[in-house]
Biopython code that builds the backbone (N, CA, C, O; Angstrom):
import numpy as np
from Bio.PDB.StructureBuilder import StructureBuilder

atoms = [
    (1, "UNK", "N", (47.898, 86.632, 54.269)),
    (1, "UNK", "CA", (47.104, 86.505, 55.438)),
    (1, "UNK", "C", (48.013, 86.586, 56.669)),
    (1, "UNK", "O", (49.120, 86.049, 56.692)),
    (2, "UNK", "N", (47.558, 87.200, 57.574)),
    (2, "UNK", "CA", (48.137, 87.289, 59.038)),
    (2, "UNK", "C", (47.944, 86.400, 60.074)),
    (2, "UNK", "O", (46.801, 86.071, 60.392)),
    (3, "UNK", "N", (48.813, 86.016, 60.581)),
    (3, "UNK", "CA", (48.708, 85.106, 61.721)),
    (3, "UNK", "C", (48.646, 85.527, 63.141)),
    (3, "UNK", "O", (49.412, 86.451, 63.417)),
    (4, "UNK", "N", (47.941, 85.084, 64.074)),
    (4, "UNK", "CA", (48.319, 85.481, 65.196)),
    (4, "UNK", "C", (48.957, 84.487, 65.798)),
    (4, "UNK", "O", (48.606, 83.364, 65.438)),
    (5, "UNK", "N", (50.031, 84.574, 66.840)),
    (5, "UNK", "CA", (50.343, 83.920, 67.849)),
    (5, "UNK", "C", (50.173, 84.115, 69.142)),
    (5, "UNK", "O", (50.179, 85.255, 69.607)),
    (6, "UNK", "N", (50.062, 83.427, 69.618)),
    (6, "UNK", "CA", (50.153, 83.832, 71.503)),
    (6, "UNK", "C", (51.406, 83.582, 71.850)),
    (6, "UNK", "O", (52.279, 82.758, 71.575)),
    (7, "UNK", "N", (51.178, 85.083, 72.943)),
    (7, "UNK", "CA", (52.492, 85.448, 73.061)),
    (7, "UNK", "C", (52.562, 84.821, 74.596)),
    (7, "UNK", "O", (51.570, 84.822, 75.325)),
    (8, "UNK", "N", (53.849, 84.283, 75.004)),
    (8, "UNK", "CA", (54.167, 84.266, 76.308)),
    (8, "UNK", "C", (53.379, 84.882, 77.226)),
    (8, "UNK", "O", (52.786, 85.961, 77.220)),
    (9, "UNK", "N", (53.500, 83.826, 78.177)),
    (9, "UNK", "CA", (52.916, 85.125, 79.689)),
    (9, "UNK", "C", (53.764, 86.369, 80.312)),
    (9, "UNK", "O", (54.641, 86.269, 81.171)),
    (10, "UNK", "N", (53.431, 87.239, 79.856)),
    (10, "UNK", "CA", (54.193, 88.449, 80.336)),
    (10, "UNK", "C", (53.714, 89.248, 81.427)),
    (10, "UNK", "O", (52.489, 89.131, 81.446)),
    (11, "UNK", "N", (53.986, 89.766, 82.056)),
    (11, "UNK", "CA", (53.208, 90.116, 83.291)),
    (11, "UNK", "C", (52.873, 91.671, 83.039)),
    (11, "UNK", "O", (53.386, 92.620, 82.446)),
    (12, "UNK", "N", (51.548, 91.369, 83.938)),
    (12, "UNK", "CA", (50.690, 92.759, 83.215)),
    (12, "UNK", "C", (50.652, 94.089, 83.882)),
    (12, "UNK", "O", (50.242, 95.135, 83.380)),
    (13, "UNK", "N", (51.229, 93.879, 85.323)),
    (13, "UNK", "CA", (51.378, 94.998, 86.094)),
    (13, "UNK", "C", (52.857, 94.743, 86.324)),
    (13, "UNK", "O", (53.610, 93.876, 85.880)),
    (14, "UNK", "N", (53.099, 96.061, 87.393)),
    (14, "UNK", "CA", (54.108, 95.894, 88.299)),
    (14, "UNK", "C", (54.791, 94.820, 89.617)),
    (14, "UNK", "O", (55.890, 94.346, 89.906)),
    (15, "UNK", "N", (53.352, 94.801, 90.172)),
    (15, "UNK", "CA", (53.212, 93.758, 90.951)),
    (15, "UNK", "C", (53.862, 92.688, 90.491)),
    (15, "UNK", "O", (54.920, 92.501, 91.092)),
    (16, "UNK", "N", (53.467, 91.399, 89.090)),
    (16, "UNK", "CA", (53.561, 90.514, 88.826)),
    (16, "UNK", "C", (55.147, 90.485, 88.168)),
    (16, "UNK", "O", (55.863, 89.491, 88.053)),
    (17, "UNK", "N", (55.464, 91.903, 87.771)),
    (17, "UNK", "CA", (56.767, 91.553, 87.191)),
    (17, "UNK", "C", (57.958, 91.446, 88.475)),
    (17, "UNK", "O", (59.100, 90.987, 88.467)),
    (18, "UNK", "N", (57.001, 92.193, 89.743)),
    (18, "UNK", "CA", (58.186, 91.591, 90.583)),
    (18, "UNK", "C", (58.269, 90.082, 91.359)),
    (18, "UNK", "O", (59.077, 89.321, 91.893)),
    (19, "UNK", "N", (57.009, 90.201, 91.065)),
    (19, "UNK", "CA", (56.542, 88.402, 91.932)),
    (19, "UNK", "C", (57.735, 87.437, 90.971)),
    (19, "UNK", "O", (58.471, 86.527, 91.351)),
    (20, "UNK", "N", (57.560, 88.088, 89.530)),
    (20, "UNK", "CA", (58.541, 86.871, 88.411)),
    (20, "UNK", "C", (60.178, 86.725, 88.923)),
    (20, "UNK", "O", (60.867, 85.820, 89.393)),
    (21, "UNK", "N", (60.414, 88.408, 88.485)),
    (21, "UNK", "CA", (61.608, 88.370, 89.500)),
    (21, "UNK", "C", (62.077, 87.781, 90.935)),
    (21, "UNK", "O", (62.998, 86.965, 90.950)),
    (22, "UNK", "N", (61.548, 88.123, 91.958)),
    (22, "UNK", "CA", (61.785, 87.533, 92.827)),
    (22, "UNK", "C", (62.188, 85.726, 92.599)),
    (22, "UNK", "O", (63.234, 85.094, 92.746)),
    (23, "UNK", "N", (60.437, 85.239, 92.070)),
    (23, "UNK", "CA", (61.223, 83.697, 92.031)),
    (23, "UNK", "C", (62.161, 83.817, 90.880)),
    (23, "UNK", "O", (62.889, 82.825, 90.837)),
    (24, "UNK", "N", (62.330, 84.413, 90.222)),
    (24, "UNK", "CA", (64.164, 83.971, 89.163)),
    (24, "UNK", "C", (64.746, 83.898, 90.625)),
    (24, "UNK", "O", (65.007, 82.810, 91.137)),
    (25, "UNK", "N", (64.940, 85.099, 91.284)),
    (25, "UNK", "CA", (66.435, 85.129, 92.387)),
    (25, "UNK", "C", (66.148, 84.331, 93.426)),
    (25, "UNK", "O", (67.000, 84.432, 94.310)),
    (26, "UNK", "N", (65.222, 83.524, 93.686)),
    (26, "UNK", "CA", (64.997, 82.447, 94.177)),
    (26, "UNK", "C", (65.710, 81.652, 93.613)),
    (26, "UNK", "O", (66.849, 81.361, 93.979)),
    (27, "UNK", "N", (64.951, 81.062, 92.359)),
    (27, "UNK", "CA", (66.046, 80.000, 91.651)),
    (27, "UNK", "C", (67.424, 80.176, 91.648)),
    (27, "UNK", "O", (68.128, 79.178, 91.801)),
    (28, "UNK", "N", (68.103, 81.631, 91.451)),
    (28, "UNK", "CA", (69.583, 81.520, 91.223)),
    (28, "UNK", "C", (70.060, 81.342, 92.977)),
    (28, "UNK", "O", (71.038, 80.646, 93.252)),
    (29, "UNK", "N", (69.522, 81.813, 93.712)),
    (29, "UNK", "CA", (69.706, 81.534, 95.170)),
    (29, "UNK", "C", (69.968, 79.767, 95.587)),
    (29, "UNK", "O", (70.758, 79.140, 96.293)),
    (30, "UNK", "N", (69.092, 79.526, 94.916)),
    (30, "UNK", "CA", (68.767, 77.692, 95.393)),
    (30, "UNK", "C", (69.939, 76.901, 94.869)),
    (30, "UNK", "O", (70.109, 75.725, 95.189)),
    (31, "UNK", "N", (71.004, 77.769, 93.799)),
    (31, "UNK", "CA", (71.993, 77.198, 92.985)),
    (31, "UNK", "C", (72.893, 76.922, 93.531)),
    (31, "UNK", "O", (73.633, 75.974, 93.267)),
    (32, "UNK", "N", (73.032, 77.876, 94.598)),
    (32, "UNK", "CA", (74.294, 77.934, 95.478)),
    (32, "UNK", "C", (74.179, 76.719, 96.284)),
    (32, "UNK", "O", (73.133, 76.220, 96.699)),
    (33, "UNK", "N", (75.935, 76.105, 96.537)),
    (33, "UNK", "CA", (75.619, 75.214, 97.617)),
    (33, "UNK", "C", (75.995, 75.607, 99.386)),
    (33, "UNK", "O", (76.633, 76.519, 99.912)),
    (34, "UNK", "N", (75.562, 74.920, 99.696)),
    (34, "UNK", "CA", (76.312, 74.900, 100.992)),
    (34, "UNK", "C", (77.487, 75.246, 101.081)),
    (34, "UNK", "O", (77.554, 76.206, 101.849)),
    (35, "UNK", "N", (78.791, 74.863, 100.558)),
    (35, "UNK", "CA", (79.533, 74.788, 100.982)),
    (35, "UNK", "C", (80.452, 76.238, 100.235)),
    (35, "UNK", "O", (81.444, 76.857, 100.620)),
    (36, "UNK", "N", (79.378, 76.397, 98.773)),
    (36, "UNK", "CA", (80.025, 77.394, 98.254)),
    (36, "UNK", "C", (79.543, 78.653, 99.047)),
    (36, "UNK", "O", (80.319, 79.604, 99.132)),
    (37, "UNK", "N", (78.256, 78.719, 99.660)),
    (37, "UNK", "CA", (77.939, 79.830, 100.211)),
    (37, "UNK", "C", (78.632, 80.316, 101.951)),
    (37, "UNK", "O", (78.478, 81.296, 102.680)),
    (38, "UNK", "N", (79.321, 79.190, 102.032)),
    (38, "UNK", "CA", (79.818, 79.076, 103.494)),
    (38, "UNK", "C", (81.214, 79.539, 103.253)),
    (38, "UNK", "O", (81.803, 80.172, 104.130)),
    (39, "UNK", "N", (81.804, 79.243, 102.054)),
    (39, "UNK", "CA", (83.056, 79.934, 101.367)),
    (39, "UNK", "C", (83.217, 81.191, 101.406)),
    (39, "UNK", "O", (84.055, 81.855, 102.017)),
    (40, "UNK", "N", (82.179, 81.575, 100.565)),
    (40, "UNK", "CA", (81.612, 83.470, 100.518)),
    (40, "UNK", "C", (81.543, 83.847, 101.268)),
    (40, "UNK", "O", (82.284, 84.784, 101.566)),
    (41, "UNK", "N", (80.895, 83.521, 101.839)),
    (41, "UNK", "CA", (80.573, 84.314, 103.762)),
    (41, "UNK", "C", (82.224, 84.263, 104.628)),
    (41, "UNK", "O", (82.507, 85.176, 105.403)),
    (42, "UNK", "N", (82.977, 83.375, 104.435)),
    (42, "UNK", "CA", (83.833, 83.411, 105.028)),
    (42, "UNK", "C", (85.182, 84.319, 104.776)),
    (42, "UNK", "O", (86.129, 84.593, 105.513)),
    (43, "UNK", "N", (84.816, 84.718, 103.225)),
    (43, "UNK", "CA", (85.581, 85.355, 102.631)),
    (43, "UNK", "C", (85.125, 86.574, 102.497)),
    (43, "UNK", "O", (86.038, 87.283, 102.073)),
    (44, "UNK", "N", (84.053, 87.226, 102.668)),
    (44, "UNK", "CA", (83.363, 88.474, 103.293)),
    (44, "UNK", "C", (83.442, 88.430, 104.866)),
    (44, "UNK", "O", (82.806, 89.310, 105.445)),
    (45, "UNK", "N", (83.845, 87.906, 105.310)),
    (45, "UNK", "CA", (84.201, 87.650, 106.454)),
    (45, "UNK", "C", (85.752, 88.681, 107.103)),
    (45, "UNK", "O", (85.979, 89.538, 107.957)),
    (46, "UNK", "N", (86.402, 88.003, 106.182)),
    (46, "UNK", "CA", (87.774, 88.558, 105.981)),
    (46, "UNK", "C", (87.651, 89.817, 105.409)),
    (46, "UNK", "O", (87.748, 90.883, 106.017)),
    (47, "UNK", "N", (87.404, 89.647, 104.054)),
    (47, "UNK", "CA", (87.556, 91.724, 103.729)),
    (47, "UNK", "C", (87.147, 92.366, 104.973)),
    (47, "UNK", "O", (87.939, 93.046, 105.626)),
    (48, "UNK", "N", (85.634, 92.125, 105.409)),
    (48, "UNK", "CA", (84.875, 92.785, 107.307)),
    (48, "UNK", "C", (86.243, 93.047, 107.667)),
    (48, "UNK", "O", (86.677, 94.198, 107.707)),
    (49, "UNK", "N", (86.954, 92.024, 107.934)),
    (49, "UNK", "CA", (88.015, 92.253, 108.951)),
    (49, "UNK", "C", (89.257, 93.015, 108.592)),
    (49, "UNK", "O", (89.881, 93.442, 109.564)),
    (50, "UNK", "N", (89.724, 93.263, 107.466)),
    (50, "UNK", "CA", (91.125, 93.871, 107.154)),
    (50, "UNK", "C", (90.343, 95.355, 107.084)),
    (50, "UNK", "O", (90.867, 96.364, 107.557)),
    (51, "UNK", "N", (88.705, 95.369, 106.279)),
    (51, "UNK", "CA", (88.456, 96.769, 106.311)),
    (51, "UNK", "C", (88.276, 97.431, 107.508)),
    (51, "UNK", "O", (88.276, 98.654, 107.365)),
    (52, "UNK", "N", (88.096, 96.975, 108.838)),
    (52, "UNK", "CA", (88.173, 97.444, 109.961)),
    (52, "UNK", "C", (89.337, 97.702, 110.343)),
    (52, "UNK", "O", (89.386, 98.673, 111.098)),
    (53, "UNK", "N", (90.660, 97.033, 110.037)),
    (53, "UNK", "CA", (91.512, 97.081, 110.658)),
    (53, "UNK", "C", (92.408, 98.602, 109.524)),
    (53, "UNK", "O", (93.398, 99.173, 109.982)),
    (54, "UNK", "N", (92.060, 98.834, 108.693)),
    (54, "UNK", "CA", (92.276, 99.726, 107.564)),
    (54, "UNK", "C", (91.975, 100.774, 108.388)),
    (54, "UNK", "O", (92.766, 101.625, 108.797)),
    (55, "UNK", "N", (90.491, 100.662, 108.681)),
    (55, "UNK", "CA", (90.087, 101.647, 109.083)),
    (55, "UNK", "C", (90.253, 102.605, 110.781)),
    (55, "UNK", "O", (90.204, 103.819, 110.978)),
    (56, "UNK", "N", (90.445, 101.517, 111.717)),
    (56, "UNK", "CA", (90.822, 101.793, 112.732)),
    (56, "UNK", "C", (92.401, 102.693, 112.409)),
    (56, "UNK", "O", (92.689, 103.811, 112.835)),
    (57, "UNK", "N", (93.214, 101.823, 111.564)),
    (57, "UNK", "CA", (94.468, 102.713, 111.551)),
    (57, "UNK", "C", (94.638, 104.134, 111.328)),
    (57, "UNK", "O", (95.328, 104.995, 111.876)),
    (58, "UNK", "N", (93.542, 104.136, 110.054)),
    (58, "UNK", "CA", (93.631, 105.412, 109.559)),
    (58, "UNK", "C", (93.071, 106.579, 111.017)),
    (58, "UNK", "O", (93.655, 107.639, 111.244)),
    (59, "UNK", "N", (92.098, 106.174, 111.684)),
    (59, "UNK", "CA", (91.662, 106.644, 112.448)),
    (59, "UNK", "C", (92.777, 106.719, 113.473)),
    (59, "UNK", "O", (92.500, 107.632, 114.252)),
    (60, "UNK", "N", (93.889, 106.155, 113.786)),
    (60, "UNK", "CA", (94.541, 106.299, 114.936)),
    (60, "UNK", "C", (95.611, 107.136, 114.379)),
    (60, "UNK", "O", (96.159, 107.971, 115.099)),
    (61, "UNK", "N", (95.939, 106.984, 113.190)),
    (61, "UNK", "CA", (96.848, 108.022, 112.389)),
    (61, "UNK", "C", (96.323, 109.411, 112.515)),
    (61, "UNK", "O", (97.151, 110.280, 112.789)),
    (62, "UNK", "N", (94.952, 109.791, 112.343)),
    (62, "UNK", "CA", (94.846, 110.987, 112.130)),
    (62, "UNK", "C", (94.318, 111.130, 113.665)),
    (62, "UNK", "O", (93.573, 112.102, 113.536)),
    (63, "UNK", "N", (94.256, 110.815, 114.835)),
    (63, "UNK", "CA", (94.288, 110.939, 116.125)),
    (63, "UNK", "C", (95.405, 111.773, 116.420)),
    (63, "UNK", "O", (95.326, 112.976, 116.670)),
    (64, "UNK", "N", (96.622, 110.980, 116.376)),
    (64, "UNK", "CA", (97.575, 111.270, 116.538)),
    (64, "UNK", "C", (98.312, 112.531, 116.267)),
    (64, "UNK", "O", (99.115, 113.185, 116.933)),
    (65, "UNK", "N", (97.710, 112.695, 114.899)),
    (65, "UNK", "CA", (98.286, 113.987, 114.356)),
    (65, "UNK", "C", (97.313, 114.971, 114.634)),
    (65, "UNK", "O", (97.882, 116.015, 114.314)),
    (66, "UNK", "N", (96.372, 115.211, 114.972)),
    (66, "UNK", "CA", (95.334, 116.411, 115.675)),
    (66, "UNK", "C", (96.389, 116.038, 117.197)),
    (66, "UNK", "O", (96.744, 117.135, 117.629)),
    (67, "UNK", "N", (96.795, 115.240, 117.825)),
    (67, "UNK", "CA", (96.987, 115.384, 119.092)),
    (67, "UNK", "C", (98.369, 116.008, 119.224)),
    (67, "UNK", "O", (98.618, 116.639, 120.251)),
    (68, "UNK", "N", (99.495, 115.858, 118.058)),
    (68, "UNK", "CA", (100.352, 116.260, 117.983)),
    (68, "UNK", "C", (100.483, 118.224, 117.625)),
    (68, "UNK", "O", (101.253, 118.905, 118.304)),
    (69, "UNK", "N", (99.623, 118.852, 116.511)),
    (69, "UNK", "CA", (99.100, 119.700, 116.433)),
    (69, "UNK", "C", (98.519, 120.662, 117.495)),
    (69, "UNK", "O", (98.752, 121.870, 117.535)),
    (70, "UNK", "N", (97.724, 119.963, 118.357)),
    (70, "UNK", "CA", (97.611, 120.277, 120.080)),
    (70, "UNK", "C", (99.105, 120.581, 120.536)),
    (70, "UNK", "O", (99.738, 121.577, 120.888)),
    (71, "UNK", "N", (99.264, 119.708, 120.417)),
    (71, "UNK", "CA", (100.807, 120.040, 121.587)),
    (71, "UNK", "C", (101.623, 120.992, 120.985)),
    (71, "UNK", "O", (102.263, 121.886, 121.536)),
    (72, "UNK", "N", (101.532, 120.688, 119.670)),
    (72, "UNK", "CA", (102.633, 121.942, 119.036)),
    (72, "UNK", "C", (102.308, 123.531, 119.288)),
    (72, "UNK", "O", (103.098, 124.474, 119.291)),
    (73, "UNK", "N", (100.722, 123.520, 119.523)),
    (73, "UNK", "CA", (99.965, 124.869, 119.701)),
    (73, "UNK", "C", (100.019, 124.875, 121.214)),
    (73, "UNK", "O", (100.065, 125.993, 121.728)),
    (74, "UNK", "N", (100.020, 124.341, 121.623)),
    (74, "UNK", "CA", (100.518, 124.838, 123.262)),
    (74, "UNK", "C", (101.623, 125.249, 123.816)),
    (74, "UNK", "O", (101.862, 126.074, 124.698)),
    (75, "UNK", "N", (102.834, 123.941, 122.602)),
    (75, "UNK", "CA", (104.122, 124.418, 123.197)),
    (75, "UNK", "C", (104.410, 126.010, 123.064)),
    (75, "UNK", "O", (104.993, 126.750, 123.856)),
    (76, "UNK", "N", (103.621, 126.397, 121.398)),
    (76, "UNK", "CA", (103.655, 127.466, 121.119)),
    (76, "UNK", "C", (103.163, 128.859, 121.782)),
    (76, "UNK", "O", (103.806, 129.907, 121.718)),
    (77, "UNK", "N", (101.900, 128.694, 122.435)),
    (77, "UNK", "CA", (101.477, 129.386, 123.391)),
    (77, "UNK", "C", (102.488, 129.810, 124.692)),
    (77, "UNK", "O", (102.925, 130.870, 125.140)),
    (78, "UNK", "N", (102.594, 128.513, 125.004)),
    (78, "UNK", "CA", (104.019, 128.688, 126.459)),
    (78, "UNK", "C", (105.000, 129.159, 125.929)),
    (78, "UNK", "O", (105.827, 129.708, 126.657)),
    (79, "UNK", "N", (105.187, 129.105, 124.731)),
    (79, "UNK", "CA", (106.425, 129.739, 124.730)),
    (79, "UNK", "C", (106.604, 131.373, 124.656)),
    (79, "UNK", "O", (107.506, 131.977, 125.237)),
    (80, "UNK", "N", (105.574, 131.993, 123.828)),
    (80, "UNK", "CA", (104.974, 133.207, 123.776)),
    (80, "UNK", "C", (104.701, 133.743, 125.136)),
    (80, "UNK", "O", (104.953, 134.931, 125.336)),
    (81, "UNK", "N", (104.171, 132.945, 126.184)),
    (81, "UNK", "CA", (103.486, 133.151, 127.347)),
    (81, "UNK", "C", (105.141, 133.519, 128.016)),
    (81, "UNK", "O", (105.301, 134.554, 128.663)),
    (82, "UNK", "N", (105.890, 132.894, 127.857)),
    (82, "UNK", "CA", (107.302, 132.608, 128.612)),
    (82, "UNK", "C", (108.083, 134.434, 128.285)),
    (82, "UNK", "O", (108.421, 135.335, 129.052)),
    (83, "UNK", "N", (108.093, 134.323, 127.162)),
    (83, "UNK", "CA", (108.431, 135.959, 126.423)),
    (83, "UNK", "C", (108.067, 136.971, 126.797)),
    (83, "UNK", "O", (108.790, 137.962, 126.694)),
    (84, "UNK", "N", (106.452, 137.043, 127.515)),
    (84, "UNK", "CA", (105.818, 138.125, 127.695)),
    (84, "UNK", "C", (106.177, 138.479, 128.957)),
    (84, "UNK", "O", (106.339, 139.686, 129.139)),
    (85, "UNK", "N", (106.412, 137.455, 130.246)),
    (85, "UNK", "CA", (106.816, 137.655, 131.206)),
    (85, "UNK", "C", (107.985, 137.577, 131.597)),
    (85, "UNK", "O", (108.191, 137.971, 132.745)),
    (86, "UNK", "N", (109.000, 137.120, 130.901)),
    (86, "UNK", "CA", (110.114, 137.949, 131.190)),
    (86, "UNK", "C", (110.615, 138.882, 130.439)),
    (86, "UNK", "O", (111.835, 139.041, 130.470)),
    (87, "UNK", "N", (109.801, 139.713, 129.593)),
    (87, "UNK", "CA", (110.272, 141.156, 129.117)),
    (87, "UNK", "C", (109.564, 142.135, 130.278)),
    (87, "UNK", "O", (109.920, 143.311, 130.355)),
    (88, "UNK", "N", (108.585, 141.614, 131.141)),
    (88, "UNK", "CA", (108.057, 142.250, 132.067)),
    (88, "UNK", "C", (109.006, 142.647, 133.261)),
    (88, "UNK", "O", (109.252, 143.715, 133.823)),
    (89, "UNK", "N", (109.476, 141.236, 133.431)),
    (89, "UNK", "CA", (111.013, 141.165, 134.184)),
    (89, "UNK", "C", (111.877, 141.732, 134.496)),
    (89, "UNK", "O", (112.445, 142.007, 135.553)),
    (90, "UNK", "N", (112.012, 141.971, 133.227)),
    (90, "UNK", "CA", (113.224, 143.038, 132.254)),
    (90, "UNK", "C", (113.130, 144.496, 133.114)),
    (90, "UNK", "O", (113.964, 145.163, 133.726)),
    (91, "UNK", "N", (111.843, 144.628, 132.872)),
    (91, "UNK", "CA", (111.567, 146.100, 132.685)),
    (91, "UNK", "C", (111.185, 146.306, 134.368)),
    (91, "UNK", "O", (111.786, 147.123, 135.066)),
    (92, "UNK", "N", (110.226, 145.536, 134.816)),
    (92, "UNK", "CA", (110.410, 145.846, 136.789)),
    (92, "UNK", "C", (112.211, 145.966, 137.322)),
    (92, "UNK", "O", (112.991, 146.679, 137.953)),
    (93, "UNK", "N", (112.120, 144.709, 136.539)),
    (93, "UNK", "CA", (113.790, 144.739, 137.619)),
    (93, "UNK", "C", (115.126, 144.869, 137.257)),
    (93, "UNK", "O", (116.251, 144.472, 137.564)),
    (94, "UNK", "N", (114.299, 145.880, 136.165)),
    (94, "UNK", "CA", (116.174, 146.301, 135.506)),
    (94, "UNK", "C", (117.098, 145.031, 135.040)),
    (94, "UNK", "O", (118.280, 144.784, 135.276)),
    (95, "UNK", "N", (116.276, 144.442, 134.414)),
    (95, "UNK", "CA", (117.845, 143.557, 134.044)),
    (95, "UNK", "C", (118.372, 143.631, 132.641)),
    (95, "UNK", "O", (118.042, 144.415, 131.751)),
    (96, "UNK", "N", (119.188, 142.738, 132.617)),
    (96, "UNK", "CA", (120.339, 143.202, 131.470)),
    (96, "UNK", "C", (119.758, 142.031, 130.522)),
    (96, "UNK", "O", (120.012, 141.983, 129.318)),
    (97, "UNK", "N", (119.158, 141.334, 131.023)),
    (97, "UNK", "CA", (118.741, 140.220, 129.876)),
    (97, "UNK", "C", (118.232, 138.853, 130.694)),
    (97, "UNK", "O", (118.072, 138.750, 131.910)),
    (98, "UNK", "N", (117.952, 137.462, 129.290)),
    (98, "UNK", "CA", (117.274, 136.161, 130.314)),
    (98, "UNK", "C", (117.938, 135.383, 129.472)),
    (98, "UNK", "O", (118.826, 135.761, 128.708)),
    (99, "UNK", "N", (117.411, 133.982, 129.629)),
    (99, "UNK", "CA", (117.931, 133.160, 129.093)),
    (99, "UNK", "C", (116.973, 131.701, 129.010)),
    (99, "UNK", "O", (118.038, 131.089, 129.089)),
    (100, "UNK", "N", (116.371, 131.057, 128.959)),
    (100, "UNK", "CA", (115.375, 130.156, 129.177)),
    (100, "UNK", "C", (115.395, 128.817, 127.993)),
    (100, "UNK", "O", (116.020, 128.670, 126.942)),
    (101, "UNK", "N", (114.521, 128.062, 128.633)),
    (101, "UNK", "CA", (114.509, 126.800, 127.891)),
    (101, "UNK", "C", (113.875, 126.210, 128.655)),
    (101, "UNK", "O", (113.867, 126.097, 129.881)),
    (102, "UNK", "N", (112.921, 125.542, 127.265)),
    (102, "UNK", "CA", (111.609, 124.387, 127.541)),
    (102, "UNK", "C", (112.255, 122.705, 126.857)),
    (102, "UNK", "O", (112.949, 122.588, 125.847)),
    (103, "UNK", "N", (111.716, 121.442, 127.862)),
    (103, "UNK", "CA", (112.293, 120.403, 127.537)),
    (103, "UNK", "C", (111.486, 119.814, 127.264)),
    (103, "UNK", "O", (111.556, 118.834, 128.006)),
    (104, "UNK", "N", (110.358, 119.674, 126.409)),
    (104, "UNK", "CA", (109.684, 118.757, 126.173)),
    (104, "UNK", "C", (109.786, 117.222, 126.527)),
    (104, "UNK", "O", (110.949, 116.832, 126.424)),
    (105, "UNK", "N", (108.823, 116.159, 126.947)),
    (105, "UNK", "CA", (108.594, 114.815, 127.375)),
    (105, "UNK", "C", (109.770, 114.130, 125.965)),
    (105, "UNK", "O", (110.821, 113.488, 125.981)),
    (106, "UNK", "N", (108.900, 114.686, 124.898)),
    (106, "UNK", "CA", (109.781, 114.083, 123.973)),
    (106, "UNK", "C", (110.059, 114.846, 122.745)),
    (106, "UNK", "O", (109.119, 115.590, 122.464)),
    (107, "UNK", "N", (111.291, 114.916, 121.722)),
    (107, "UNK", "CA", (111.212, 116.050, 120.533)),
    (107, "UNK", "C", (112.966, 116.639, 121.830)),
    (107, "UNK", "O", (113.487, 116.466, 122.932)),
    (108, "UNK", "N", (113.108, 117.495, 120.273)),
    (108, "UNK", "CA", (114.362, 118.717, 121.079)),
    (108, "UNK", "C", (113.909, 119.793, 121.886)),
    (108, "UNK", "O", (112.738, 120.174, 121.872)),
    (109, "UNK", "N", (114.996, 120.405, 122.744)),
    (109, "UNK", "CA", (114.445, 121.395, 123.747)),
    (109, "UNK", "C", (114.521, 122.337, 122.667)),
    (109, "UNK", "O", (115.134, 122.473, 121.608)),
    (110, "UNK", "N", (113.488, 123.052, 123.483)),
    (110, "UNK", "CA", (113.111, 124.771, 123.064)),
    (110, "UNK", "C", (113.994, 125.659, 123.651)),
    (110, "UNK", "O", (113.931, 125.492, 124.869)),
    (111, "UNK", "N", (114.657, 126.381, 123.409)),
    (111, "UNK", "CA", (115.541, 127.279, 124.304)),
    (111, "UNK", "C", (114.886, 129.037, 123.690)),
    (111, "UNK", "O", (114.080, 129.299, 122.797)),
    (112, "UNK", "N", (115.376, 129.613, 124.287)),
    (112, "UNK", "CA", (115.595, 131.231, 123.985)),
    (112, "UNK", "C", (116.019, 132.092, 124.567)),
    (112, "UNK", "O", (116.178, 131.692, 125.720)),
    (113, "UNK", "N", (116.452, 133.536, 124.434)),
    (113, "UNK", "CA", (116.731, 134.701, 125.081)),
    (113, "UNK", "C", (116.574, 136.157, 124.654)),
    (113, "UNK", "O", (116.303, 136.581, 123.531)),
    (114, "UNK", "N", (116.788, 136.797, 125.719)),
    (114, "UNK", "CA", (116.829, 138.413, 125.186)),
    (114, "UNK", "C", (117.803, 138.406, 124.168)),
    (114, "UNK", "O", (118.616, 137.544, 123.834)),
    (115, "UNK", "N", (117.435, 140.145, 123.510)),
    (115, "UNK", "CA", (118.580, 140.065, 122.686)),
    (115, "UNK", "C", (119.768, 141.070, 123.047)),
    (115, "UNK", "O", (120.802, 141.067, 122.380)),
]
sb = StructureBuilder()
sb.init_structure("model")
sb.init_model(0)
sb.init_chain("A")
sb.init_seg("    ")
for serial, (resi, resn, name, xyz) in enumerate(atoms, 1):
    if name == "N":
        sb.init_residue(resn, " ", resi, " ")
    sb.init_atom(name, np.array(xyz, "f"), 0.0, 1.0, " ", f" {name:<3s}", serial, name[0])
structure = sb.get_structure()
C-alpha cells in the first residue's frame, strides 16, 4: 500500500519563490552585527580608495606618455620643417652649407647639417 505525505510548502509561482528568498536574505542580513557591518564598510572603504588611487595613476601614466609622443612628433615636424628651409637657403643664396641645432626645455639637443 502507498502512502501519501504532505509535502512542505513549496512555492507555487515565481512570485512566491521570490517573496521566500528575499526573507532568507533578510534573515542572513539581520545576522550581521553592527559592528561587523561597520568593519566591512570600512574595509570597502579602503579597497574604494587604493582602487582610485591605482587608477588615477595609471591614468596620469598614460597622459604623460600621449603628451610625450606629442612632443616627440612636433620636435619631429620642426625639425623636418628646419631642413626644408634651409636647403631653400642653400639654393637662393648660394651657400656652401648650414649648421643648426634645436635645445629642447628638457632631453639632449637636436643638432644637424648639410652634407
Amino acid at each position: 500500500m502507498v502512502e501519501l505525505q504532505e509535502v512542505a510548502d513549496l512555492p507555487r509561482n515565481v512570485e512566491e519563490a521570490e517573496e521566500v528568498n528575499s526573507e532568507e536574505e533578510e534573515k542572513e542580513e539581520e545576522d550581521i552585527s553592527y559592528d561587523e557591518l561597520k568593519k566591512r564598510m570600512w574595509k570597502d572603504r579602503q579597497r574604494m580608495q587604493k582602487l582610485k588611487e591605482k587608477r588615477d595613476n595609471h591614468e596620469e601614466a598614460s597622459r604623460q606618455a600621449k603628451q610625450e609622443a606629442c612632443r616627440r612628433k612636433k620636435m619631429s615636424r620642426a625639425q623636418d620643417s628646419v631642413l626644408k628651409y634651409m636647403g631653400k637657403i642653400m639654393e637662393v643664396c648660394q651657400a656652401q652649407g648650414f649648421v643648426y641645432g634645436i635645445v629642447p626645455e628638457k632631453g639632449k639637443p637636436v643638432t644637424g647639417s648639410s652634407e
